[in-house]
Structure formats: structure tokens, C-alpha cells
C-alpha angles and dihedrals in degrees: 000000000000118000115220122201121212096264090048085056099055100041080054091052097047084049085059100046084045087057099051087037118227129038095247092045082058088037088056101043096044103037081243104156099241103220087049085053098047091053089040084058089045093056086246102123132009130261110280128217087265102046083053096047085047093057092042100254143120137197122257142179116237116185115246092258103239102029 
């Protein structure tokens, strides 16, 4: 299993509307609302549960290593 920060997440989100080509091409093909996902993109609101689940991925919980 492979943990994402959430840097590595966006810059995986912009890859994938870059693929399909256009944000409302992503926004169509994955039920993603398209204004959450432009600000997402902008760094203006956080991933919601559909834009994760859109990408394949969950939220989990990793111990702070040391503590």
C-alpha cells in the first residue's frame, strides 16, 4: 500500500484531468461536481469524498513513526 500526501494527490488529480482533457470532460465521466473540482485544483477547498473516490483512493489514518 502506497501513502499519498496531499501534494502527491492533487498533482495526481491535475495528471487525470489532463488525460480526459478538460475539467468538465473529468467532471462529466466521474459525477465530480465541476466548480468543487476547479477550486479543488486552485488549492481553494479540500478533496471530497467524490473526487477521491474518483481517483481511487480513501482516506486513512498512519501513526506519527516515533510517538
Amino acid at each position: 500500500m502506497r501513502v499519498f500526501d496531499d501534494a502527491e494527490v492533487l498533482k495526481l488529480l491535475h495528471s487525470k484531468v489532463k488525460s480526459v482533457g478538460s475539467q468538465a470532460a473529468f467532471a462529466k465521466q466521474t459525477g465530480v461536481n465541476r466548480t468543487h473540482l476547479n477550486l479543488v485544483l486552485k488549492g481553494k477547498k479540500g478533496f471530497g469524498p467524490a473526487i477521491l473516490k474518483a481517483l481511487n483512493l480513501r482516506v486513512v489514518y498512519v501513526p506519527i513513526e516515533g510517538q
